[in-house]
C-alpha positions as CSV (number, residue, x, y, z in Angstrom):
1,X,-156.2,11.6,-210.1
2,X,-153.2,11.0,-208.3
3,X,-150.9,10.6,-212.1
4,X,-152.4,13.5,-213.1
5,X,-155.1,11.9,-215.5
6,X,-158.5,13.9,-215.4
7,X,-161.8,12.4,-215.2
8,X,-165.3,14.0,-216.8
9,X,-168.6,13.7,-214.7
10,X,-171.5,14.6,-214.4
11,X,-172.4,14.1,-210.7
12,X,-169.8,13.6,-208.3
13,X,-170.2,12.1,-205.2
14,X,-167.6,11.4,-202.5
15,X,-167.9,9.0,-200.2
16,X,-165.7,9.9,-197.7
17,X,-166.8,8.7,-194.3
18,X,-166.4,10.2,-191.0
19,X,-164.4,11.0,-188.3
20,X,-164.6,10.6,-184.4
21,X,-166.2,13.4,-182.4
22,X,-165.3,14.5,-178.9
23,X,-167.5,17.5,-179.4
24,X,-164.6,19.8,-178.6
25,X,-163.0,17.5,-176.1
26,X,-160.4,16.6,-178.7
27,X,-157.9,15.9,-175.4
28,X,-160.2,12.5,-174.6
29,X,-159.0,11.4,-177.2
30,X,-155.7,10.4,-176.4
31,X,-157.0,8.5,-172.9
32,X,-160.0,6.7,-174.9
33,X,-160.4,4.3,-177.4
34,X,-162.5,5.3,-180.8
35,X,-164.2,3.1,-183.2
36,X,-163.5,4.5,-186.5
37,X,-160.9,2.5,-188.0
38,X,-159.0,-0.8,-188.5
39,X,-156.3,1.1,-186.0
40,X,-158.8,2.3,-183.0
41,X,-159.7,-1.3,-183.4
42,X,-156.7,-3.3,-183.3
43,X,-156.0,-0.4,-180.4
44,X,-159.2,-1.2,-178.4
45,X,-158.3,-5.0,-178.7
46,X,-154.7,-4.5,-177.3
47,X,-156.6,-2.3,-174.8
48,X,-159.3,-4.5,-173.9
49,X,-156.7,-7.6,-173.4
50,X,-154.5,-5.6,-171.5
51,X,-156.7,-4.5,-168.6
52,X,-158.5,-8.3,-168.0
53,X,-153.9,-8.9,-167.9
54,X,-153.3,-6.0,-166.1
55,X,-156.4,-7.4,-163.4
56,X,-154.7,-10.5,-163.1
57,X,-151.4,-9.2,-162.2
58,X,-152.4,-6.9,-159.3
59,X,-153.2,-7.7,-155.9
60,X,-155.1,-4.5,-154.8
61,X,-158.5,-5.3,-155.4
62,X,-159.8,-1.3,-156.0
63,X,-157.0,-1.1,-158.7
64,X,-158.4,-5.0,-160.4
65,X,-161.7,-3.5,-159.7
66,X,-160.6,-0.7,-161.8
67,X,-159.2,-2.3,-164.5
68,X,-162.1,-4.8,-165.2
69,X,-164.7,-1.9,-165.6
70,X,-165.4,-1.1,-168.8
71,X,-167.0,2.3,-169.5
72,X,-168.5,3.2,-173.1
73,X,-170.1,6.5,-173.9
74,X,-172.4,6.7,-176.3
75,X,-176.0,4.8,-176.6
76,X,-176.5,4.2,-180.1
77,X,-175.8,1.5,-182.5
78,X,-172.3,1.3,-182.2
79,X,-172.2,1.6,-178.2
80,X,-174.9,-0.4,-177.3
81,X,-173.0,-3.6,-179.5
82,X,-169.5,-2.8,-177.9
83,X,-170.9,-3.1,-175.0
84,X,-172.8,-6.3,-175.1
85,X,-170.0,-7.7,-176.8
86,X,-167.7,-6.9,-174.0
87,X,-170.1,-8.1,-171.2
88,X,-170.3,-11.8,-173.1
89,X,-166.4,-11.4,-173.5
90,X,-165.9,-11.1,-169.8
91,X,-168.5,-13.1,-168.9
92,X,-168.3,-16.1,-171.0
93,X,-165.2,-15.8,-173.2
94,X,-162.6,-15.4,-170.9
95,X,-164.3,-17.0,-167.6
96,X,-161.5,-19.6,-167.2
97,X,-158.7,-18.1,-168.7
98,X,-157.2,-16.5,-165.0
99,X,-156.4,-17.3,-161.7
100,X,-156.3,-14.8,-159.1
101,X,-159.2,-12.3,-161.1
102,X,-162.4,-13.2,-162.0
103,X,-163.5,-11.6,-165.4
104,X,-167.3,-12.4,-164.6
105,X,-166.6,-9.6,-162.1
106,X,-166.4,-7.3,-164.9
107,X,-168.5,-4.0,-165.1
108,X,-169.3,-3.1,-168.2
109,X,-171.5,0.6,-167.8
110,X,-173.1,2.1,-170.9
111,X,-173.6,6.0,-170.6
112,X,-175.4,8.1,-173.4
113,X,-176.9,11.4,-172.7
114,X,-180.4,11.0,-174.1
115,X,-183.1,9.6,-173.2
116,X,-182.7,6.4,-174.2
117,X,-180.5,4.0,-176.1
118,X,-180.6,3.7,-179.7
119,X,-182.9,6.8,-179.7
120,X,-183.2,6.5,-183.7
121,X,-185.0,3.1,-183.3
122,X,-188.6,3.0,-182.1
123,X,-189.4,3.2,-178.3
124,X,-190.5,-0.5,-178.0
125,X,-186.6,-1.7,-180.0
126,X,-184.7,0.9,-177.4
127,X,-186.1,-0.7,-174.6
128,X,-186.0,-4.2,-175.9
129,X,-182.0,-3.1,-176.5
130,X,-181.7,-2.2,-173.0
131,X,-183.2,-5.1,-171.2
132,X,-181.1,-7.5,-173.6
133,X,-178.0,-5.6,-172.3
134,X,-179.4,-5.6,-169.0
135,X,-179.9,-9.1,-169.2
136,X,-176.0,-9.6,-170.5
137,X,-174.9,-7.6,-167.5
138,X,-174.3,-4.1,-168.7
139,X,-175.2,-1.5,-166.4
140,X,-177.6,1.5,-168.4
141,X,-177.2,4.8,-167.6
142,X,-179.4,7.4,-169.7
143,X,-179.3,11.0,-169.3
144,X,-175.5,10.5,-168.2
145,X,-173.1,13.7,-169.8
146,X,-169.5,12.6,-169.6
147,X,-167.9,15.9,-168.5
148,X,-164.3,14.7,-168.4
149,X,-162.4,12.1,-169.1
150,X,-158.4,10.7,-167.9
151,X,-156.0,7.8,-167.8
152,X,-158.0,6.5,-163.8
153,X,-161.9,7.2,-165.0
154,X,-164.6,9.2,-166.1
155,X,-166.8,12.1,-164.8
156,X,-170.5,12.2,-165.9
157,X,-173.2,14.4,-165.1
158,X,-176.8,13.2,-164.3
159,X,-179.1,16.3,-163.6
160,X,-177.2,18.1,-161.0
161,X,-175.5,14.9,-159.4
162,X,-171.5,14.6,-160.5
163,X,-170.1,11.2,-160.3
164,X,-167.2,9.4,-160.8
165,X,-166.6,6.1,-162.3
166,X,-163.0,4.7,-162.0
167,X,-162.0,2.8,-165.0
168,X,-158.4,2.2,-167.0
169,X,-161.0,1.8,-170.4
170,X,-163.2,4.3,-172.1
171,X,-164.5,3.6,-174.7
172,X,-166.2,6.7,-177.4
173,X,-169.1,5.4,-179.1
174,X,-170.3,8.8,-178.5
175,X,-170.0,11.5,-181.5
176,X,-169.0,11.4,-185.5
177,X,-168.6,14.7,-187.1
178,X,-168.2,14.2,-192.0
179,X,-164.4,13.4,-192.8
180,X,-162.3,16.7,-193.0
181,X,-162.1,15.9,-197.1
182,X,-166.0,17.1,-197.2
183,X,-165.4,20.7,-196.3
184,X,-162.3,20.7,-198.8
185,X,-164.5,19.3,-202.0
186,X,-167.3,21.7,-200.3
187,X,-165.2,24.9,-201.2
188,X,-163.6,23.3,-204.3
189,X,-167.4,23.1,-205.5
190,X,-168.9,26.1,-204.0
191,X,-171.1,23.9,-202.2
């Protein structure tokens, strides 16, 4: 331990977590937010705030219209709840808090690359998932590969069609790879 004291066991198991995935994108990672710790989350708050602020300071619409679209990548659990959760923040949450934007305005688009959201649930709770976040205002896109990421918006691939969506906020949701901890126990243990 971290004293130098020395436990006994007989099965050890460690715990460790994971880590965020840009499946070896590693360079998104500095113009997205992640969702792996208290950090990316107080980040993504700060984030989140600034662009419904940054909205109501400009007067060029394309650039409000680019700061009030929210992009997340990644369709399962944690992506499909960000992004309901930022389509009743815009819509109901911060409705009257501005004068010259309109946060109802807000986009809020949800890519994942499969073929449907929360692909781990049944078929009948994935689709249930997506007409609740259609029904919140969140825009589905399935079969969607983000193929680059910067500071102005995202590029994403649907079968041979390249598009891009213009956003100051990306949100990964996306990928989690074990905790870089777990391959040092691994070779400790000869696991």
């Amino acid at each position: 331990l971290e004293r130098g004291e020395r436990l006994d066991y007989d099965s050890l198991i460690v715990a460790c977590g994971g880590e965020t995935s840009y499946f070896g994108h590693d360079e998104w990672r500095e113009v997205s937010c992640g969702l792996k710790t208290l950090a990316d989350a107080q980040g993504l708050r700060d984030r989140i705030f600034g662009a419904f602020e940054e909205a109501e300071r400009t007067a060029d619409p394309a650039e409000r219209e680019e700061w009030l679209t929210f992009v997340v990548v990644g369709g399962g659990p944690t992506g499909v709840e960000i992004a309901g959760q930022l389509a009743i923040l815009a819509r109901h949450t911060m409705k009257r808090e501005f004068r010259r934007s309109d946060p109802s305005t807000t986009r809020v688009i949800l890519l994942d690359a499969g073929e449907r959201v929360v692909a781990a649930f049944t078929e009948a709770t994935s689709a249930k998932a997506a007409s609740e976040l259609a029904d919140l205002g969140v825009t589905v896109r399935e079969h969607a590969m983000v193929t680059d990421i910067d500071p102005r918006g995202v590029t994403v691939k649907i079968g041979e069609e390249t598009e891009r969506i213009a956003t100051r906020t990306v949100v990964w949701a996306a990928g989690v790879r074990t905790a870089g901890i777990a391959q040092v126990v691994a070779s400790a243990a000869g696991a």
